[in-house]
VEXTORFI-996084 format. One record per residue: z, x, y of N, C-alpha, C in turn. Coordinates in Angstrom, 2 decimals, decimal comma, m for minus. Atoms other than C-alpha are relative to their C-alpha. Example, Ala and Ser with C-alpha at 12.3 -4.5 7.8 and 13.67 -1.06 7.14 Angstrom:
BEGIN
<n.zz: 0,00 | n.xx: 0,89 | n.yy: m1,19 | ca.zz: 7,80 | ca.xx: 12,30 | ca.yy: m4,50 | c.zz: 0,00 | c.xx: 0,90 | c.yy: 1,20>
<n.zz: m0,06 | n.xx: m0,82 | n.yy: m1,19 | ca.zz: 7,14 | ca.xx: 13,67 | ca.yy: m1,06 | c.zz: 0,73 | c.xx: m0,77 | c.yy: 1,09>
//
This chain:
BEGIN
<n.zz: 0,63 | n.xx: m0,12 | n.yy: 1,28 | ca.zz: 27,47 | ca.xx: m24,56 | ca.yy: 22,91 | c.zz: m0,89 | c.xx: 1,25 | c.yy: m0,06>
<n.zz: 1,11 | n.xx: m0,47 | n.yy: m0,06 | ca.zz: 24,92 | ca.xx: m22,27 | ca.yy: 23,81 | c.zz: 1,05 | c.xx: 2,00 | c.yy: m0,11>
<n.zz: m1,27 | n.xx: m1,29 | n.yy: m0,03 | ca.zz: 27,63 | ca.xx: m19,43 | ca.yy: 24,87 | c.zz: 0,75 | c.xx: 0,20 | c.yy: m1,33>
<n.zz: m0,83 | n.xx: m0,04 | n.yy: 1,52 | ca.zz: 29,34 | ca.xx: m20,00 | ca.yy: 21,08 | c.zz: m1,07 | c.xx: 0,35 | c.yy: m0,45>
<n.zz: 0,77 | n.xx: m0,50 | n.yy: 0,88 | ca.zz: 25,96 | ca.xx: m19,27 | ca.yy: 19,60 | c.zz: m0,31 | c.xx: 1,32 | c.yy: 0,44>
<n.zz: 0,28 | n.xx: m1,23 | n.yy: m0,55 | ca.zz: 25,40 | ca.xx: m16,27 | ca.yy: 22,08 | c.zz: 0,86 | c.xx: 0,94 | c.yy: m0,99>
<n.zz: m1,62 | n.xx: m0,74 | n.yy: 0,33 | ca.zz: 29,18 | ca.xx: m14,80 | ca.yy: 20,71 | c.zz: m0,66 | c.xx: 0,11 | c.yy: m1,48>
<n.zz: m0,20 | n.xx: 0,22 | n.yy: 2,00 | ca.zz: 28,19 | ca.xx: m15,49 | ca.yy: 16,89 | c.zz: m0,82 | c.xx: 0,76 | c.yy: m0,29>
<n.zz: 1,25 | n.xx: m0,68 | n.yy: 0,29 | ca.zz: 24,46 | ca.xx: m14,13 | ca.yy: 17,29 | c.zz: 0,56 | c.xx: 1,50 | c.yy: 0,00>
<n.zz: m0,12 | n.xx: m0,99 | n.yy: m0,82 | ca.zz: 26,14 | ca.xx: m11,19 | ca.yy: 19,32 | c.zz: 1,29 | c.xx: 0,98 | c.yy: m1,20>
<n.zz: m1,12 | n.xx: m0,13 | n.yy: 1,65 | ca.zz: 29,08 | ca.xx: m10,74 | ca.yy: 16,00 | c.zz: m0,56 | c.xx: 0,62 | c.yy: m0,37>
<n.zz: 0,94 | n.xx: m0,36 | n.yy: 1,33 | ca.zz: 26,33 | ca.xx: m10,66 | ca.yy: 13,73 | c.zz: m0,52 | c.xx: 1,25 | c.yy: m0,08>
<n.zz: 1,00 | n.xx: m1,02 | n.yy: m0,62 | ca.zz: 24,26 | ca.xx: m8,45 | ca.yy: 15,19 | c.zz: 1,18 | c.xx: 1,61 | c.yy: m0,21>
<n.zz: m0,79 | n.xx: m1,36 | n.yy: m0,44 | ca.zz: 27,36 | ca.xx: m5,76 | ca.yy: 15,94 | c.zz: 0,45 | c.xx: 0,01 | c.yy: m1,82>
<n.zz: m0,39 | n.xx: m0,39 | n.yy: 1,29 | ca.zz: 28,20 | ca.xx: m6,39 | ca.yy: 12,24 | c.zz: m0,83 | c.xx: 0,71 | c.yy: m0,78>
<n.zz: 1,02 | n.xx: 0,00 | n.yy: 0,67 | ca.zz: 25,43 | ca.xx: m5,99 | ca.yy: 10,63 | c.zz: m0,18 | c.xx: 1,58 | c.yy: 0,35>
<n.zz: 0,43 | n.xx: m1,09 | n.yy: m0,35 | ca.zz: 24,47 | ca.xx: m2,63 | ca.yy: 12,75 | c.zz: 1,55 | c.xx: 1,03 | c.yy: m0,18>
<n.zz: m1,35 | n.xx: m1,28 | n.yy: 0,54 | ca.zz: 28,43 | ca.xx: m1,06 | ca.yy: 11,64 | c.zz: m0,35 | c.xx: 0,09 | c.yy: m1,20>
<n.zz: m0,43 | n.xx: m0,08 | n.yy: 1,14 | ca.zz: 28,25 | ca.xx: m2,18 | ca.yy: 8,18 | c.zz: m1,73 | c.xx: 0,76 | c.yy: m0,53>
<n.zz: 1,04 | n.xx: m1,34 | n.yy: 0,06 | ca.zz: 24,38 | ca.xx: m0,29 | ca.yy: 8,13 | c.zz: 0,42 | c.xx: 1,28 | c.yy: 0,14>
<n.zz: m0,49 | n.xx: m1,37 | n.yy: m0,15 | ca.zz: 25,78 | ca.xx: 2,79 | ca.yy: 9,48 | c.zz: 1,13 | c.xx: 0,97 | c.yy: m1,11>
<n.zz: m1,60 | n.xx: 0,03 | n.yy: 0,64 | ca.zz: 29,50 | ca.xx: 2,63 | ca.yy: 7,67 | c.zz: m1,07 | c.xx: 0,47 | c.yy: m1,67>
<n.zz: 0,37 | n.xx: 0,05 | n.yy: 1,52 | ca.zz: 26,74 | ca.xx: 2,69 | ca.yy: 4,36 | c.zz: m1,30 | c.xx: 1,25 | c.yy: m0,41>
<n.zz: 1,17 | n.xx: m0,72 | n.yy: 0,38 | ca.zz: 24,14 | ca.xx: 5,23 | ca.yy: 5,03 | c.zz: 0,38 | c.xx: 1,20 | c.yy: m0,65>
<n.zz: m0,49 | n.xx: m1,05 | n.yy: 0,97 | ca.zz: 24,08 | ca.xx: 8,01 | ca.yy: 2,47 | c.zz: 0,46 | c.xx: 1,34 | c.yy: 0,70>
<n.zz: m0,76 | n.xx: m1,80 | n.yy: m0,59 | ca.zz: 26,36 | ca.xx: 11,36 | ca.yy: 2,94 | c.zz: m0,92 | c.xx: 0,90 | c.yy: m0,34>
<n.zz: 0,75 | n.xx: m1,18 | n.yy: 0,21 | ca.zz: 24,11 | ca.xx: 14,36 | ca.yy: 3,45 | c.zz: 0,95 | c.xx: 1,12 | c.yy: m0,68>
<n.zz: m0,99 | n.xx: m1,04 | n.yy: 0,43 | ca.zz: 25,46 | ca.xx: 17,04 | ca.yy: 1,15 | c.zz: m0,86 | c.xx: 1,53 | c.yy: 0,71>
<n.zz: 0,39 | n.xx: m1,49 | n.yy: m0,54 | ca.zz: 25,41 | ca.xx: 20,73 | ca.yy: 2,73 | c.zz: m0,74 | c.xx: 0,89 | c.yy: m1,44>
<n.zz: 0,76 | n.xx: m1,32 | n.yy: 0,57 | ca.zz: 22,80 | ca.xx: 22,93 | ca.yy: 0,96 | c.zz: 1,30 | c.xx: 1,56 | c.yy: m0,52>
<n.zz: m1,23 | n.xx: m1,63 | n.yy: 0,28 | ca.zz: 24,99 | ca.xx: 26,05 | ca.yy: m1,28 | c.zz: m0,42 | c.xx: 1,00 | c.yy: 0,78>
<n.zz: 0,69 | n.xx: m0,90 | n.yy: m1,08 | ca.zz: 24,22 | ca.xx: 28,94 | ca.yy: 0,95 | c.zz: m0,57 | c.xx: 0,50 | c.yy: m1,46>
<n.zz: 0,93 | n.xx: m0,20 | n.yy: 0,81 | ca.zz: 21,73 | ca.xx: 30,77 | ca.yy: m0,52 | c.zz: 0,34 | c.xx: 1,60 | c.yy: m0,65>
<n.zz: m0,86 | n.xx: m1,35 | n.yy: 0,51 | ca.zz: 23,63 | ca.xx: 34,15 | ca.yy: m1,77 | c.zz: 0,92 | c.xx: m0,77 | c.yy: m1,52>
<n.zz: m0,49 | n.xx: 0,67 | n.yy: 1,29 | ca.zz: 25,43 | ca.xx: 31,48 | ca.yy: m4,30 | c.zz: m0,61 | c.xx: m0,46 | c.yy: m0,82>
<n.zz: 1,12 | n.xx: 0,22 | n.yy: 0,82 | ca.zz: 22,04 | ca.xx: 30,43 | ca.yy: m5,67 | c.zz: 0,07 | c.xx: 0,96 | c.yy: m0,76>
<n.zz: 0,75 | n.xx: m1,05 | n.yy: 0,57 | ca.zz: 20,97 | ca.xx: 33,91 | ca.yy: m6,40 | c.zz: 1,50 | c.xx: 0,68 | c.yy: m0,97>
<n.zz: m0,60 | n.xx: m0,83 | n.yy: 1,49 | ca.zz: 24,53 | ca.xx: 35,10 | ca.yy: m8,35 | c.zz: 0,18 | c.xx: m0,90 | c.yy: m1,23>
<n.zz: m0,02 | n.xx: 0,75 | n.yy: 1,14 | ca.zz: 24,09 | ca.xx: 32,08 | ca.yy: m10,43 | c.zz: m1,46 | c.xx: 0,27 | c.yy: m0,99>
<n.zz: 1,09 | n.xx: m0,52 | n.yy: 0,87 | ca.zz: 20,64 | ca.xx: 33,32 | ca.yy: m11,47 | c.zz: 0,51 | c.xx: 1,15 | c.yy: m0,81>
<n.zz: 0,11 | n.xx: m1,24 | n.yy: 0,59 | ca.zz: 19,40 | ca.xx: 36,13 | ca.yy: m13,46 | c.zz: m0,80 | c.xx: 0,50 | c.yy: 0,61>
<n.zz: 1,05 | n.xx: m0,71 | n.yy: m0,84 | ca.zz: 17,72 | ca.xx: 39,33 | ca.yy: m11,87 | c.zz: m1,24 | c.xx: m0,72 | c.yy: m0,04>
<n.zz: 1,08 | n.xx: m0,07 | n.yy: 0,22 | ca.zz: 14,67 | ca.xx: 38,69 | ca.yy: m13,68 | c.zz: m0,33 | c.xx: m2,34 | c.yy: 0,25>
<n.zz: 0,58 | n.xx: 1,36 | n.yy: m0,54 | ca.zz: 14,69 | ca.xx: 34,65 | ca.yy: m12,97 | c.zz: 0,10 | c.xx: m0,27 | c.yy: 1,62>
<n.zz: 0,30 | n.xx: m0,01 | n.yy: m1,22 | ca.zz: 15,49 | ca.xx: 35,62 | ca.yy: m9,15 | c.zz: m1,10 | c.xx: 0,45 | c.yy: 0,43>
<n.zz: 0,99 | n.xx: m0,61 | n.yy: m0,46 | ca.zz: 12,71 | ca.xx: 37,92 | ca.yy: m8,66 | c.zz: m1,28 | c.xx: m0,68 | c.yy: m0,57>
<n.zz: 1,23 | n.xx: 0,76 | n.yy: m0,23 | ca.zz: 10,28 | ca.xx: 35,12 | ca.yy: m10,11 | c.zz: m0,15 | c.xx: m0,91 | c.yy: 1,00>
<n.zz: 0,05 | n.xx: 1,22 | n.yy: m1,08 | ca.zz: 11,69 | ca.xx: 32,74 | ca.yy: m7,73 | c.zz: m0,32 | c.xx: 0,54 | c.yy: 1,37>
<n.zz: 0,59 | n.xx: m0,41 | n.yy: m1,53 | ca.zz: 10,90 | ca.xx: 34,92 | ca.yy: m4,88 | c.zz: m1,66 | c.xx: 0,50 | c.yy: 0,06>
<n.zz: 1,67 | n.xx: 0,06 | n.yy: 0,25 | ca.zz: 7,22 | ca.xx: 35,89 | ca.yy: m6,46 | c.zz: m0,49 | c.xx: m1,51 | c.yy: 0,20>
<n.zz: 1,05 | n.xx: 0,91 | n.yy: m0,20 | ca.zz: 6,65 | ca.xx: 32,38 | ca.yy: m6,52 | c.zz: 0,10 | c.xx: m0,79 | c.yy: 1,28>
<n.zz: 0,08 | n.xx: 0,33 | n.yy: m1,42 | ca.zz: 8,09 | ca.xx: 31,61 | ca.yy: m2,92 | c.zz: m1,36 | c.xx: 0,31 | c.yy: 1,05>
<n.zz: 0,91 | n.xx: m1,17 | n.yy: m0,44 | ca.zz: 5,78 | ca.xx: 34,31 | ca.yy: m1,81 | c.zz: m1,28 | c.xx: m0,77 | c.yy: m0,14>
<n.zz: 1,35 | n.xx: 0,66 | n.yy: 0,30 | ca.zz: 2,79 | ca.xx: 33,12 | ca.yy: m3,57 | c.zz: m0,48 | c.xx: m1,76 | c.yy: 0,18>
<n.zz: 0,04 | n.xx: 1,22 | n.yy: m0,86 | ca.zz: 3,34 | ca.xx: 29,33 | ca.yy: m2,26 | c.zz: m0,46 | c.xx: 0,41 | c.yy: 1,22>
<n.zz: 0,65 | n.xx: 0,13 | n.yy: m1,17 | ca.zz: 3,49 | ca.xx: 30,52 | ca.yy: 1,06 | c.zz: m1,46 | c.xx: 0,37 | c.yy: 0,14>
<n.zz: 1,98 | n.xx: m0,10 | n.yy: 0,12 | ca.zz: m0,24 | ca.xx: 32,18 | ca.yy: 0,51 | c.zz: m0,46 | c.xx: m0,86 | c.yy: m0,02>
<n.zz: 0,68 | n.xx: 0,38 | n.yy: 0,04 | ca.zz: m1,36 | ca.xx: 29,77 | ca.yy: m0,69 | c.zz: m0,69 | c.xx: m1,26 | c.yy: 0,91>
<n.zz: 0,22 | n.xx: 0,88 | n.yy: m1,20 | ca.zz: m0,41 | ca.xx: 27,18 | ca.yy: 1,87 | c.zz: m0,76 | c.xx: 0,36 | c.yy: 1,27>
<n.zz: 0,84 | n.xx: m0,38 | n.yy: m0,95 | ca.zz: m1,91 | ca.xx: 29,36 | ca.yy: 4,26 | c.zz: m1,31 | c.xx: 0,03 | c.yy: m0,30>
<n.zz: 1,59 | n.xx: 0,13 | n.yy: 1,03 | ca.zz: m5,26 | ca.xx: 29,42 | ca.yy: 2,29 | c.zz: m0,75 | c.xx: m1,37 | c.yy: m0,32>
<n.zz: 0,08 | n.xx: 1,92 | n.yy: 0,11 | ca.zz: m4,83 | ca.xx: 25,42 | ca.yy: 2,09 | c.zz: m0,49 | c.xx: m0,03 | c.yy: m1,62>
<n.zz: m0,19 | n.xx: 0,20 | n.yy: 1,43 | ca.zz: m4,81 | ca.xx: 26,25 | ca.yy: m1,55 | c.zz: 0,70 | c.xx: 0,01 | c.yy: m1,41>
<n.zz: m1,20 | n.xx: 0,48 | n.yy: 1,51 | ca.zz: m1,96 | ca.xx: 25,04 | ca.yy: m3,52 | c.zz: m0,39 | c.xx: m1,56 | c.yy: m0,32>
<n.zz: 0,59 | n.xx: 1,37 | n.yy: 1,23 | ca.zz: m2,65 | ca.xx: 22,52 | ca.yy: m6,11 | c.zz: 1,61 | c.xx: m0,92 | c.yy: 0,04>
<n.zz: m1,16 | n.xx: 1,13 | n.yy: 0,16 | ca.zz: m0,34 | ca.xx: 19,32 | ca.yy: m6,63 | c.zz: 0,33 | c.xx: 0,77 | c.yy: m1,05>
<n.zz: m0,64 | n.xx: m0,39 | n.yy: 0,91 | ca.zz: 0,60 | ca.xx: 21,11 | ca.yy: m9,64 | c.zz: 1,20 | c.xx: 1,29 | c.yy: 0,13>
<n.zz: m1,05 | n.xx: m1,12 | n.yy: m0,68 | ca.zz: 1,96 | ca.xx: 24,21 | ca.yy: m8,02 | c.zz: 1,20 | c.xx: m0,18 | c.yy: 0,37>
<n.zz: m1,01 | n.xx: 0,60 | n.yy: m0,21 | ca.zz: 3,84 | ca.xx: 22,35 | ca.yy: m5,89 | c.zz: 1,01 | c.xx: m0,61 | c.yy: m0,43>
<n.zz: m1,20 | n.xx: 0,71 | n.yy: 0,50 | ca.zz: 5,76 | ca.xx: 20,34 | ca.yy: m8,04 | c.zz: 0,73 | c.xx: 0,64 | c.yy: m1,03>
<n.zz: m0,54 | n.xx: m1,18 | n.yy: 0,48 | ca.zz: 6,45 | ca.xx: 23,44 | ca.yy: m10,00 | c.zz: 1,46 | c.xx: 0,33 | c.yy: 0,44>
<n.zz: m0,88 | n.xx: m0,88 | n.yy: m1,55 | ca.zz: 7,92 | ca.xx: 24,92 | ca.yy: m6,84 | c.zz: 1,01 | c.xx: m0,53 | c.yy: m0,32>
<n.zz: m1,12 | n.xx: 0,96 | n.yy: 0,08 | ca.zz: 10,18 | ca.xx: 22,07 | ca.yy: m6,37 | c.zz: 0,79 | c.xx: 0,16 | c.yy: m1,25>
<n.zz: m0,55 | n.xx: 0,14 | n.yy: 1,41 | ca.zz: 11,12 | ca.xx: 21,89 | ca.yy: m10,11 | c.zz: 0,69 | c.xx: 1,30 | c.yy: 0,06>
<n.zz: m0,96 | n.xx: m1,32 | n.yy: m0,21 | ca.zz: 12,25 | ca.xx: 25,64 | ca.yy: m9,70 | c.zz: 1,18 | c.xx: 0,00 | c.yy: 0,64>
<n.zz: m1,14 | n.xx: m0,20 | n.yy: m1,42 | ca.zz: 14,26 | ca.xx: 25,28 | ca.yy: m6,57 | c.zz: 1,12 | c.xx: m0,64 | c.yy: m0,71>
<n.zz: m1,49 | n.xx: 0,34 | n.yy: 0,55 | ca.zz: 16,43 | ca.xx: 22,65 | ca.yy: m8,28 | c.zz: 0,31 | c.xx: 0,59 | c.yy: m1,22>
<n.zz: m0,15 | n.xx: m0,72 | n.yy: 1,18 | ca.zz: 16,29 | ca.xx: 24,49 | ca.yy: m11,78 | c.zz: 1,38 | c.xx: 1,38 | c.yy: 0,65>
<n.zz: m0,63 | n.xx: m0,69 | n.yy: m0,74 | ca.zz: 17,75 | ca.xx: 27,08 | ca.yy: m9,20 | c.zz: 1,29 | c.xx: m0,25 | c.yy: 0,52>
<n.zz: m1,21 | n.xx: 0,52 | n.yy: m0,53 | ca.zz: 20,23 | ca.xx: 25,13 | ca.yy: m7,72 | c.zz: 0,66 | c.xx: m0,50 | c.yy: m1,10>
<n.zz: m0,94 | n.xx: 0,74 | n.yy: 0,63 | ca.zz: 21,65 | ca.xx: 23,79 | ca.yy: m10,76 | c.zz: 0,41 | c.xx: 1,59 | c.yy: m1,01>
<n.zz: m0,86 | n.xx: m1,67 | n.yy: 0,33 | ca.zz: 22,09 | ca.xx: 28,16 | ca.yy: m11,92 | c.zz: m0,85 | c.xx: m0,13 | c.yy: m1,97>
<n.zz: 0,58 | n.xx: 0,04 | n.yy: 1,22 | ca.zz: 19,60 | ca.xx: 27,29 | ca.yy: m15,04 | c.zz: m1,36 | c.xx: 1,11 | c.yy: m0,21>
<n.zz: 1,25 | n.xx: m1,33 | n.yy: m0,56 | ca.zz: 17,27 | ca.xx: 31,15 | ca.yy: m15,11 | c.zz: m0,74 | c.xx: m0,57 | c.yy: m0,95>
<n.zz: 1,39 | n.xx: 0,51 | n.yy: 1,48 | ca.zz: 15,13 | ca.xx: 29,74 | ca.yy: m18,41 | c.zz: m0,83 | c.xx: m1,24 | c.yy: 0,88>
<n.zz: 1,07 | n.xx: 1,06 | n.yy: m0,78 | ca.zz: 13,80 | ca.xx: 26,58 | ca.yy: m16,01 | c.zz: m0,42 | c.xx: 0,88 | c.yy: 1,00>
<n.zz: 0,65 | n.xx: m0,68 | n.yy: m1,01 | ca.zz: 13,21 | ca.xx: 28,95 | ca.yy: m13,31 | c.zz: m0,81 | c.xx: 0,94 | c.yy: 0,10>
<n.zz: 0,48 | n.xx: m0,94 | n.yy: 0,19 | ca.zz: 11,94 | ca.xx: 31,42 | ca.yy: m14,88 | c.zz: m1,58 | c.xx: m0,32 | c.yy: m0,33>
<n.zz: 1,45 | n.xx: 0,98 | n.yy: 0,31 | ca.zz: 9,14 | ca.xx: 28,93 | ca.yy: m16,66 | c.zz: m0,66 | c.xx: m0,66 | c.yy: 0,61>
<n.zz: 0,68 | n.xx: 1,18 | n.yy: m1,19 | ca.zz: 8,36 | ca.xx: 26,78 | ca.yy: m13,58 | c.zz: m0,31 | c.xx: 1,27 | c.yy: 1,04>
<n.zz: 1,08 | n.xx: m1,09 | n.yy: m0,92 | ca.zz: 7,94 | ca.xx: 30,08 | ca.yy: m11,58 | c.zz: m0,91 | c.xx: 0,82 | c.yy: 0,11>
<n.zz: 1,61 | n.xx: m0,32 | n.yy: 0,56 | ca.zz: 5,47 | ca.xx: 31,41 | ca.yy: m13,74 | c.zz: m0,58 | c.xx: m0,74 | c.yy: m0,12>
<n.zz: 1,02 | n.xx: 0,88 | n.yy: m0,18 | ca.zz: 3,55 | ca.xx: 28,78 | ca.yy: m13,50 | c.zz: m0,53 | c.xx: m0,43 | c.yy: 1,29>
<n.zz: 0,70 | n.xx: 0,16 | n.yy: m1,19 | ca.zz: 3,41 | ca.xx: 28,35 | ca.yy: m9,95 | c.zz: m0,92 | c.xx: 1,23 | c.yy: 0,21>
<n.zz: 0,82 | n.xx: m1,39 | n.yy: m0,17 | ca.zz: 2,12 | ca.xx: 31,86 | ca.yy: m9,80 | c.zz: m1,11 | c.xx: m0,18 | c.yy: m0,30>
<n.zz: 0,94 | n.xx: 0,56 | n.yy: 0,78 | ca.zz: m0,53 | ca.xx: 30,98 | ca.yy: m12,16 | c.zz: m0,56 | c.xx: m0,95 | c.yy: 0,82>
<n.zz: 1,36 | n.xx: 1,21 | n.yy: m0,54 | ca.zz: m1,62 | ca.xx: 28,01 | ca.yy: m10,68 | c.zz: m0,41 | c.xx: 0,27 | c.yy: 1,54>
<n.zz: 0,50 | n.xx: m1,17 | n.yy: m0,96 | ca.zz: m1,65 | ca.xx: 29,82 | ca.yy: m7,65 | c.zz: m1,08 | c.xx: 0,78 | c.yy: 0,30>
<n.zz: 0,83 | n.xx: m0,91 | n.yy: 0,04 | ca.zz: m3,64 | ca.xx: 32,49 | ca.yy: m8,65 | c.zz: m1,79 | c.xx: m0,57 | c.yy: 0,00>
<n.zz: 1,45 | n.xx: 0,68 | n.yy: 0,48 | ca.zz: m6,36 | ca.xx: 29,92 | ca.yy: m9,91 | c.zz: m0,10 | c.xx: m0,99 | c.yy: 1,06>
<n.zz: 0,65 | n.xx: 0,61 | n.yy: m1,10 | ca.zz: m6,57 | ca.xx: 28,21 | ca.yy: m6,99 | c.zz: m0,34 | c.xx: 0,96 | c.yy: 1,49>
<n.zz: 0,61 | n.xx: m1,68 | n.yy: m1,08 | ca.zz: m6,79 | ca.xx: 31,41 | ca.yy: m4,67 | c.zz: m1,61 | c.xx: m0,13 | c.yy: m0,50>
<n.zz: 1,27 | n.xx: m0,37 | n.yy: 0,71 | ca.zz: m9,87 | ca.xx: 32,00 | ca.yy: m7,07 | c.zz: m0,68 | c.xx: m1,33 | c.yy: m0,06>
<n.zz: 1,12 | n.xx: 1,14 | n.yy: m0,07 | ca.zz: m11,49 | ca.xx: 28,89 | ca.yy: m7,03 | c.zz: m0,71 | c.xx: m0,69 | c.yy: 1,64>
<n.zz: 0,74 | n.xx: m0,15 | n.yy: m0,99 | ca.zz: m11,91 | ca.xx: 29,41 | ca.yy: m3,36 | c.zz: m1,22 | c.xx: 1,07 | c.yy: 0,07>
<n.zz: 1,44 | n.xx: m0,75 | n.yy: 0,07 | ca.zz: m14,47 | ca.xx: 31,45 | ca.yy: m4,05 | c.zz: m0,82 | c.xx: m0,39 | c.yy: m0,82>
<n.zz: 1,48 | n.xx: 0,18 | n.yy: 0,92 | ca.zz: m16,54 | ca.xx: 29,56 | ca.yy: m6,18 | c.zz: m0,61 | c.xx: m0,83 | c.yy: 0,56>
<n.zz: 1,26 | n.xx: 0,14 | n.yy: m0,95 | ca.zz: m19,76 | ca.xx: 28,12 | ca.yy: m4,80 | c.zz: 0,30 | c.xx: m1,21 | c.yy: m0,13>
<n.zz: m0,14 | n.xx: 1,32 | n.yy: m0,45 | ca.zz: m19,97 | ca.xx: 25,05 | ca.yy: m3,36 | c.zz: m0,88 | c.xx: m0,98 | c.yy: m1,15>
<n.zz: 0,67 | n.xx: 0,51 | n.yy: 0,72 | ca.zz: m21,08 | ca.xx: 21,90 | ca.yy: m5,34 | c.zz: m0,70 | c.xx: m1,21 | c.yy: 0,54>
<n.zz: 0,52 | n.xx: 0,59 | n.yy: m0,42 | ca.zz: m22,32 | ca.xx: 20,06 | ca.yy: m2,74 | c.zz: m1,43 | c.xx: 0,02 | c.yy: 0,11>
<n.zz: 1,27 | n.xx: 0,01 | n.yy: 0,10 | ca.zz: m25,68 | ca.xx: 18,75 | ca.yy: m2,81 | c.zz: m0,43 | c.xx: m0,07 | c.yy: 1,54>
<n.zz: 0,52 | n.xx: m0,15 | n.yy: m1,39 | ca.zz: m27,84 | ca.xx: 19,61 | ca.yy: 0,68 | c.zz: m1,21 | c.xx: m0,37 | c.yy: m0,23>
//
């Protein structure tokens, strides 16, 4: 009895861990990135690389805003789906919010001492 429940537990178990695997989602390959840029336009590529640019600053500065960021993002796929009017508007804006958070590292502290 004990050996029939071993076998059944021991089934389950091997089922359970195929039919997980057999179901986990297909990673799709990234377009290379030369097929991004002839689906743009000059002038909506060269914001998307101003506002690459000005991300990485700012991450190094530890000053990009949640708003930046989700800019960013919003570009990249605006990018990937070959749409230059979303990319062009979401990458001027990261710039922007960028810029104003560069600059608001320099304004005086508001802590009370």
């Amino acid at each position: 009895m004990k050996q029939k429940l071993a076998t059944l537990a021991f089934l389950g178990l091997t089922t359970f861990a195929l039919t997980a695997c057999s179901s986990a989602p297909a990673t799709n390959a990234e377009a290379p990135k030369e097929a991004v840029k002839s689906a743009l336009s000059d002038a909506a590529q060269q914001a998307l690389d101003k506002a690459t640019a000005d991300v990485k600053t700012a991450k190094a500065k530890f000053a990009l805003w949640t708003t930046a960021d989700k800019a960013y993002k919003d570009a990249l796929e605006a990018a990937k789906a070959g749409d230059s009017n979303a990319v062009i508007k979401q990458a001027t804006f990261v710039s922007d919010q960028v810029a104003r958070g560069i600059a608001q590292l320099s304004y005086p502290s508001t802590e009370l001492k």
